[in-house]
C-alpha positions as CSV (number, residue, x, y, z in Angstrom):
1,X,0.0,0.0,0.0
2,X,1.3,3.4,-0.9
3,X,2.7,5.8,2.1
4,X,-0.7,6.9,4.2
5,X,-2.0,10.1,4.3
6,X,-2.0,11.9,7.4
7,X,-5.1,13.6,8.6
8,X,-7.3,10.8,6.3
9,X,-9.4,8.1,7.5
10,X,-7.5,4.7,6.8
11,X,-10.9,3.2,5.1
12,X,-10.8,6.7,2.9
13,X,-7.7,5.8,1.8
14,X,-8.1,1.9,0.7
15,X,-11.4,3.3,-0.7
16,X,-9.7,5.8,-2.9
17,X,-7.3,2.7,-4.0
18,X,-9.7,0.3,-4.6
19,X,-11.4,2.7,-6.6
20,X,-8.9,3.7,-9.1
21,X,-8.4,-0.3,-9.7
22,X,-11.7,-0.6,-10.1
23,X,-12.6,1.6,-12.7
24,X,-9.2,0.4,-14.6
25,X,-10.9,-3.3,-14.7
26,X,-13.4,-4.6,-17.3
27,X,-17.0,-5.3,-16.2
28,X,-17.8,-8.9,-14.2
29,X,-13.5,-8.9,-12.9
30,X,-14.3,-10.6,-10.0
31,X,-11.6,-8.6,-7.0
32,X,-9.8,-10.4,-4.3
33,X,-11.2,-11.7,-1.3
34,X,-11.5,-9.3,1.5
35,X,-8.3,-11.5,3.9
36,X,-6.2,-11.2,0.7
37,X,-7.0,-7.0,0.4
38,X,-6.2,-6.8,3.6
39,X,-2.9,-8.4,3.3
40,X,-2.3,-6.0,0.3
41,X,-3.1,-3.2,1.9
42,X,-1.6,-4.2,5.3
43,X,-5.2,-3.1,6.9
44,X,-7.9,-4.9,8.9
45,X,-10.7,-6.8,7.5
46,X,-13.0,-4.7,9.2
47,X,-11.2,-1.9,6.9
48,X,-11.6,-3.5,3.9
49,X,-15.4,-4.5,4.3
50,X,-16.2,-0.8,4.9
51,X,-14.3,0.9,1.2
52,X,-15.7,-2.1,-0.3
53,X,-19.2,-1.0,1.1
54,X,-19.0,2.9,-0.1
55,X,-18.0,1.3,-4.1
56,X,-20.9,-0.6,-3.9
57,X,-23.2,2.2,-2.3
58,X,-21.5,4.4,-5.6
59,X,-22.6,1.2,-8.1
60,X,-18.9,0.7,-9.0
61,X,-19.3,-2.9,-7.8
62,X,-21.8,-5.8,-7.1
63,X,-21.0,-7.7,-3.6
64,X,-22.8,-11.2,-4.1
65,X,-23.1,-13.4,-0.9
66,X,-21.0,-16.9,-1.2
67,X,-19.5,-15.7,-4.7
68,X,-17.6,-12.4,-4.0
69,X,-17.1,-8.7,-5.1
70,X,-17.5,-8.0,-8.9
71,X,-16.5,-4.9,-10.9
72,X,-19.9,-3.6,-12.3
73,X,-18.0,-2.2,-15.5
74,X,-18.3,1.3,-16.4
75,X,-20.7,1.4,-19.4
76,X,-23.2,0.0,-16.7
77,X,-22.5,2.3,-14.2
78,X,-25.3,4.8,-13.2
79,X,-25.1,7.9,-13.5
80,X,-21.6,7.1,-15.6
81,X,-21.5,10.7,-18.3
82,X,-19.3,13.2,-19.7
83,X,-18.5,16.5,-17.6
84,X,-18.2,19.7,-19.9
85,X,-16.7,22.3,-17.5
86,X,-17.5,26.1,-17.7
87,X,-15.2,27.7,-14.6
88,X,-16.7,30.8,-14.8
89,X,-19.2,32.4,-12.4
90,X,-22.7,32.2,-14.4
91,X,-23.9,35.1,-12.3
92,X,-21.8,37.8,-13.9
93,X,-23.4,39.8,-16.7
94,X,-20.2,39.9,-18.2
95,X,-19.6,36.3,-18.9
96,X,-19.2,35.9,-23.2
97,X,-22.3,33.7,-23.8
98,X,-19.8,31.9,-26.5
99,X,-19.0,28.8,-23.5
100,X,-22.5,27.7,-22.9
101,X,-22.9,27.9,-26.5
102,X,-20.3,25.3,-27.1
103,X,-21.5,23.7,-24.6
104,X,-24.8,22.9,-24.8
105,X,-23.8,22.3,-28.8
106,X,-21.6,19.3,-27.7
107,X,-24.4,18.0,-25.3
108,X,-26.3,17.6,-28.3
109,X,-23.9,16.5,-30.3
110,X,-23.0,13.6,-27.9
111,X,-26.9,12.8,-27.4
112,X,-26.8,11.5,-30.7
113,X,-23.7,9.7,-30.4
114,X,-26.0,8.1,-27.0
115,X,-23.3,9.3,-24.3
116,X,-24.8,11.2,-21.4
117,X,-23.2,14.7,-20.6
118,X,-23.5,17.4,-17.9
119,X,-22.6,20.4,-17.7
120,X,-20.8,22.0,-14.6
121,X,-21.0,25.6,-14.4
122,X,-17.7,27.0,-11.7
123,X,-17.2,30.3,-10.1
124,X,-14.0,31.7,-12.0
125,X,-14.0,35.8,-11.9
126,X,-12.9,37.8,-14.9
127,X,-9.5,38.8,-15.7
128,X,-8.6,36.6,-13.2
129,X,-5.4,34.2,-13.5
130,X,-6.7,31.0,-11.7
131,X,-5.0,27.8,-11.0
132,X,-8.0,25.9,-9.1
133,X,-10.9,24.5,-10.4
134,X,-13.7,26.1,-8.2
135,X,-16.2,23.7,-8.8
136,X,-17.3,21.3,-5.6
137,X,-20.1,19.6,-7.2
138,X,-17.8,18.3,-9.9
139,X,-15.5,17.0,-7.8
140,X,-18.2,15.1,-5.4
141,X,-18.7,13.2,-9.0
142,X,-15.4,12.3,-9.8
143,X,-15.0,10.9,-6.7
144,X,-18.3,8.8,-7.1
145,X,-16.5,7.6,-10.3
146,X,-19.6,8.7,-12.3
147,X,-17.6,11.3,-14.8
148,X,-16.5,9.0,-17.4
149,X,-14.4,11.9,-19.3
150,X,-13.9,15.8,-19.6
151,X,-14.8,18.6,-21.8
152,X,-12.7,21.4,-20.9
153,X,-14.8,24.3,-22.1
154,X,-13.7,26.8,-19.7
155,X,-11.0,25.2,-17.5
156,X,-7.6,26.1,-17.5
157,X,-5.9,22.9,-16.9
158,X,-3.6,22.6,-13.4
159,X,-1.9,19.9,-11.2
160,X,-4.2,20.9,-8.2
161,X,-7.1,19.4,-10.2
162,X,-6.0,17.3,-13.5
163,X,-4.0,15.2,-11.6
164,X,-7.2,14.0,-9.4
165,X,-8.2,13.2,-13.4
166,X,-5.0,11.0,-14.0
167,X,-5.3,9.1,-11.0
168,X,-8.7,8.0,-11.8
169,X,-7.7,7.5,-15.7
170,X,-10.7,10.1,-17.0
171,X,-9.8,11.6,-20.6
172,X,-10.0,15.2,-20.7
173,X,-10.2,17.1,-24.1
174,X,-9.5,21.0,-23.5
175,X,-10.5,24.2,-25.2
176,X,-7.0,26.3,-26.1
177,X,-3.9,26.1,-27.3
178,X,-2.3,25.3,-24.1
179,X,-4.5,21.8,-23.7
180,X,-4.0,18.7,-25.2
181,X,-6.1,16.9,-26.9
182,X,-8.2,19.4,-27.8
183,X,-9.1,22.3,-30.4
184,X,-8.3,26.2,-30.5
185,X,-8.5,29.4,-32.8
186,X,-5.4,29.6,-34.4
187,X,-5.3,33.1,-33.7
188,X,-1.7,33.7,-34.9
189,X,-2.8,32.8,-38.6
190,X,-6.4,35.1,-38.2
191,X,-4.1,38.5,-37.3
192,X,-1.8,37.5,-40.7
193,X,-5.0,37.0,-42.1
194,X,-6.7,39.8,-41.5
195,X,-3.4,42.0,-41.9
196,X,-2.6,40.7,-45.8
197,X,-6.8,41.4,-46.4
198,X,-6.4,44.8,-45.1
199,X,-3.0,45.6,-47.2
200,X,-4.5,44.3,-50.3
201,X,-7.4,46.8,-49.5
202,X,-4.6,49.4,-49.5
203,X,-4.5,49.9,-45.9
204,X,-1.1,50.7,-44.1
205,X,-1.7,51.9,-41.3
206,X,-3.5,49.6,-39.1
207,X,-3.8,49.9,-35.6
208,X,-5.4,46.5,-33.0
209,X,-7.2,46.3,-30.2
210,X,-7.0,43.3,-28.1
211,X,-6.5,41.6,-24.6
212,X,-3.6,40.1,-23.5
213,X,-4.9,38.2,-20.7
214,X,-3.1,34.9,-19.0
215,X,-3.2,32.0,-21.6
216,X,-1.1,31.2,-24.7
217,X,-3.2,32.0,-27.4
218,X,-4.1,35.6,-25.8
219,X,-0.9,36.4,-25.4
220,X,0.5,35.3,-28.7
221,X,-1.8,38.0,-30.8
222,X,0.4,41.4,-30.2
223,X,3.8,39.4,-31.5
224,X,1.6,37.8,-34.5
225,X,0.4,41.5,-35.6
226,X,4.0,42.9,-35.3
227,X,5.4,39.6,-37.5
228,X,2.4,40.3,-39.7
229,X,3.4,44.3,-40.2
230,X,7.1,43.4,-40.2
231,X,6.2,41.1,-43.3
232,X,4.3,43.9,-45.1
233,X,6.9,46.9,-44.4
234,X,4.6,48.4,-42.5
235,X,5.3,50.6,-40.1
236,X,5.5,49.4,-35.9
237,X,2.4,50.5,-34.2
238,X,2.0,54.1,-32.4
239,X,1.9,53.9,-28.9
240,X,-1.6,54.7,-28.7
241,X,-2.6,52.5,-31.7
242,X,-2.4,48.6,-29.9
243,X,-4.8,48.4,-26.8
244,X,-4.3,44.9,-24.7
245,X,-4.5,45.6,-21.1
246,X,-8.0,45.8,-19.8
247,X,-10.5,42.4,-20.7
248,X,-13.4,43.3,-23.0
249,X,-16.1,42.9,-21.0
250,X,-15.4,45.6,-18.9
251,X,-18.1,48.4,-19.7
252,X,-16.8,51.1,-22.1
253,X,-13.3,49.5,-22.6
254,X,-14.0,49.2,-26.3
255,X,-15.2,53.1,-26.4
256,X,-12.8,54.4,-24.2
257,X,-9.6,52.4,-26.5
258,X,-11.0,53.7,-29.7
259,X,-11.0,57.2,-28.8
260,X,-7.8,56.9,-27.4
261,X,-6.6,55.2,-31.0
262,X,-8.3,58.8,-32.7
263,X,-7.0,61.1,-30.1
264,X,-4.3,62.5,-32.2
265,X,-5.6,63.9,-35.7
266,X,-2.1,63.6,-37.1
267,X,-1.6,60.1,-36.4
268,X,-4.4,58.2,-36.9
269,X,-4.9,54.7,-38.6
270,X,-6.6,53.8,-41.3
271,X,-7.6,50.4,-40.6
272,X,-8.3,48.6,-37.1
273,X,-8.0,45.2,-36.1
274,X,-10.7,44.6,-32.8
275,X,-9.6,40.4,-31.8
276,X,-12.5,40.3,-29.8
277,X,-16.4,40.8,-30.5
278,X,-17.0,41.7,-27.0
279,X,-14.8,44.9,-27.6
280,X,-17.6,45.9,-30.5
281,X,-20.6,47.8,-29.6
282,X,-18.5,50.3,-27.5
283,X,-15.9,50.7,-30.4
284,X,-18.8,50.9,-32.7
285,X,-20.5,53.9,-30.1
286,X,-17.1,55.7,-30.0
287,X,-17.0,55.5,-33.9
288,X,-20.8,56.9,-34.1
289,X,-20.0,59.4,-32.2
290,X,-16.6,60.7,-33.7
291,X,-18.4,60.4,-37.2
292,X,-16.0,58.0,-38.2
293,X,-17.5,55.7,-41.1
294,X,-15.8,53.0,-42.5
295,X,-15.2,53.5,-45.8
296,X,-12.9,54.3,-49.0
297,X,-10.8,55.8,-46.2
298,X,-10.9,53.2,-43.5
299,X,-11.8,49.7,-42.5
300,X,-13.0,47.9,-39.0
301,X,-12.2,44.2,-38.8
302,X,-13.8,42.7,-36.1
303,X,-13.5,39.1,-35.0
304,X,-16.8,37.5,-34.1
305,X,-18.3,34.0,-32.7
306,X,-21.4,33.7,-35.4
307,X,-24.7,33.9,-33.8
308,X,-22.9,35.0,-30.4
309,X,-22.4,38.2,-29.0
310,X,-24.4,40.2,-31.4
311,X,-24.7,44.1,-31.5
312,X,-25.7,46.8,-33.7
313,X,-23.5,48.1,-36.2
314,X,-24.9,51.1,-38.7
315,X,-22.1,50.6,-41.4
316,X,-20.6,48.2,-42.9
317,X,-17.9,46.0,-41.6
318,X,-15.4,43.3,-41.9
319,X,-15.8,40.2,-39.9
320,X,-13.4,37.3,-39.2
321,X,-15.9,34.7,-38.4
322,X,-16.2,31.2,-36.3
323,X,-18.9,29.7,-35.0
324,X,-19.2,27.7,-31.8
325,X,-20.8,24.5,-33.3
326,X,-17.2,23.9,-35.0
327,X,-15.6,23.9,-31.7
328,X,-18.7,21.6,-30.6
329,X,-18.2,19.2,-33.1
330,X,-14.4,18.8,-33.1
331,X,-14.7,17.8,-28.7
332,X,-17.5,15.6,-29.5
333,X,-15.3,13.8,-32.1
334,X,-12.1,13.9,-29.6
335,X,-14.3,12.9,-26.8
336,X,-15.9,9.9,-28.3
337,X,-12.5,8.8,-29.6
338,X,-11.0,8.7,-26.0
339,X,-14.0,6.8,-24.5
340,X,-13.5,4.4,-26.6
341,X,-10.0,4.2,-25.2
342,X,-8.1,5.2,-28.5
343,X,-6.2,8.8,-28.9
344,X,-7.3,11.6,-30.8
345,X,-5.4,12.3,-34.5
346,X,-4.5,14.9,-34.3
347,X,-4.2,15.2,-30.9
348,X,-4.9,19.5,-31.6
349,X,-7.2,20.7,-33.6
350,X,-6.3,24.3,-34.9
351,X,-9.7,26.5,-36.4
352,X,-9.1,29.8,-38.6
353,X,-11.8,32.5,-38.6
354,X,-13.7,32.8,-41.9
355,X,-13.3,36.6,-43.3
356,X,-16.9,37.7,-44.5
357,X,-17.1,41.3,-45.4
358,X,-20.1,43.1,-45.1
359,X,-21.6,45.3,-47.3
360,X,-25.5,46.2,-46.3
361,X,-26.0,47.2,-42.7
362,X,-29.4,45.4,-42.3
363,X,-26.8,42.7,-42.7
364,X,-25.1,43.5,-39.6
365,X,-28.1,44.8,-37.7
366,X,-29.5,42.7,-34.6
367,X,-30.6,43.9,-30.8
368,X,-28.9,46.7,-29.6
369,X,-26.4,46.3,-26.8
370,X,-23.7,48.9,-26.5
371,X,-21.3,48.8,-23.6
C-alpha cells in the first residue's frame, strides 16, 4: 500500500485505491477476497469490508453473498457521463455567452452519439489568473466515479485538479492552445489573415485592439500582428494605436480604446484590427460618435463568434468569423474517440476564422447592446 496520508481516515484511503483499480478493470473482474486485500493493503478486514461497502453504495461494484465482489463495468454504471466544464461564475453579466454555447452544442452532439453529458457551471471571476478549479459539485462526482471523461470548455488545466483526473484514468479534451487533446482558434494565422486582407485593400496603417490576458493564445496576438506588419513593411504600431490591457467585458473599454486610438488627428490609422467581438458595440458607439465611417478611407475588422455576442452596427464592416458549433463538433469527435480508449489524431485541432465582409448594414443589424 502506498505511504498513508495523514489527517485521512484509513478506510478513505483503501477506498480511494480500490477505486482507481476498479474503474481500470473490465465489467464482471471478480476482485480479491477481503483477507487477501487486507494483506495487500496491510489493513484490517473490518477496513476493507467498509471501502468495499462505499463502491458498492457508488454502483462501481456488485458484492454477491457466497460468490464475492465484482466490478460492475463502467458502461453500466449509473449515473456514468461526460462532464463539460465552464469555470466561470454564471452570475456575472459579463460572462461571453460563447462557452454555454459550445456547450450545450456538444451535449447535443453527444446525445446522438448516445453518451450522457453534464454540464458543470464554476465560479472563476474575470481577468482573473486562476489555478484551481472552483467547482465542488464536480469534484463530489469524480470521486463517485460517475464522470467518465472531460470537456474542458472553460477550464484552465492545473496539477491541483487534472492530476485528481490521472489518478482515476478520466480523458480530458480541452479548449485552447495550451490543452492537449483538444481544439483552439489559431489566432496567430487570423491577425496574418486579416493583416494581408487589409494591405490588399490598401491599408497601411493599421492599428489593434486586443487583450492580453493569461493564456497562450491571448498572449500570442500582439507578437503575430508585429510579424504580420514586419512582413508587409509596414510601419511598428503608435503607442496609442495597440490596446491589450484591460479584458473586453469591462463596460466602455472598447469606447474608451477607440477614442484613445483617434485622439491625435495627425496620427491616426486607417484600418483597425478589434480580436474580440465583446470589444464591439462600444468601439462601434465611439465610432458613431466621432463620425468615423468605415469607408474608402478606413476599414473595421472585427472578430466575431457567429450567432454569439451580437450588437448593432450602422455601417458596414469586416468580420473574421467562427462559429461555436465547429468547436462543438471537433470535442464531440475527440471525446468519443478517447471513450473508446483510442487517442485523438490529431491530438490539436487548430480552427481559422472565416473573413466575411459586409456590405449592407441590415446585414449586420440585430438587438442593440452597446457597452
Amino acid at each position: 500500500m502506498p505511504p498513508r496520508v495523514q489527517n485521512t481516515p484509513l478506510h478513505r484511503q483503501v477506498t480511494d485505491l480500490l477505486r482507481q483499480d476498479v474503474l481500470a478493470m473490465p465489467g464482471g473482474t471478480r476482485l480479491a477476497s477481503e483477507p487477501t486485500l487486507a494483506k495487500e493493503f496491510g489493513v484490517g478486514l473490518a477496513t476493507v469490508r467498509e471501502a468495499l461497502r462505499v463502491l458498492a453504495s457508488e454502483g462501481l461494484v456488485n458484492r454477491q453473498q457466497g460468490r464475492g465482489t465484482f466490478t460492475v463495468g463502467q458502461d453500466k454504471m449509473p449515473g456514468r457521463h461526460v462532464a463539460l466544464l465552464i469555470d466561470q461564475d454564471a452570475r456575472d453579466s459579463r460572462t461571453s455567452g460563447v462557452y454555454l454555447s459550445i456547450a450545450q452544442n456538444l451535449r447535443r452532439l453527444l446525445r446522438k452519439a448516445s453518451i450522457n453529458s453534464r454540464i458543470y457551471i464554476g465560479n472563476g471571476k474575470l481577468n482573473e489568473e486562476k489555478q484551481a478549479l472552483d467547482c465542488e459539485e464536480f469534484f463530489v462526482e469524480l470521486e463517485k466515479g460517475t464522470i467518465s471523461a472531460v470537456g474542458a470548455v472553460l477550464a484552465t488545466p492545473h496539477p491541483s485538479w487534472t492530476r485528481r483526473l490521472e489518478e482515476r484514468s478520466v480523458p480530458m479534451i480541452g479548449f485552447g492552445r495550451d490543452k492537449t487533446p483538444g481544439v483552439f482558434t489559431d489566432t496567430d494565422q487570423m491577425v496574418h489573415d486579416a493583416i494581408d486582407l487589409l494591405y490588399s485593400r490598401g491599408r497601411r496603417r493599421i492599428a489593434m485592439m486586443c487583450w492580453g490576458g493569461y493564456t497562450n493564445s491571448r498572449s500570442r496576438i500582439p507578437a503575430a500582428y508585429r510579424e504580420a506588419l514586419e512582413r508587409h513593411g509596414l510601419r511598428g504600431p503608435s503607442e496609442h494605436w495597440i490596446h491589450l490591457d484591460r479584458h473586453p467585458s469591462f463596460s466602455g473599454v472598447g469606447y474608451e480604446n477607440f477614442r484613445r486610438i483617434w485622439s491625435i488627428p495627425e496620427d491616426r490609422p486607417d484600418a483597425l484590427l478589434v480580436t474580440d467581438d465583446m470589444f464591439g458595440p462600444g468601439v462601434v458607439m465611439a465610432m458613431m460618435e466621432l463620425g468615423v465611417t468605415p469607408s474608402r478611407e478606413f476599414d473595421l475588422v472585427i472578430a466575431s463568434n457567429k450567432g454569439v455576442n451580437q450588437f448593432f452596427c450602422p455601417f458596414p464592416l469586416i468580420r473574421l468569423e467562427i462559429a461555436p458549433e465547429q468547436f462543438a463538433e471537433v470535442m464531440a469527435h475527440q471525446l468519443e474517440t478517447v471513450l473508446r480508449g483510442e487517442t485523438p489524431e490529431p491530438p490539436l485541432v487548430r480552427l481559422v476564422p472565416e473573413i466575411r465582409i459586409e456590405n449592407e448594414p441590415q446585414a449586420v443589424i440585430a438587438t442593440p447592446a452597446f457597452a
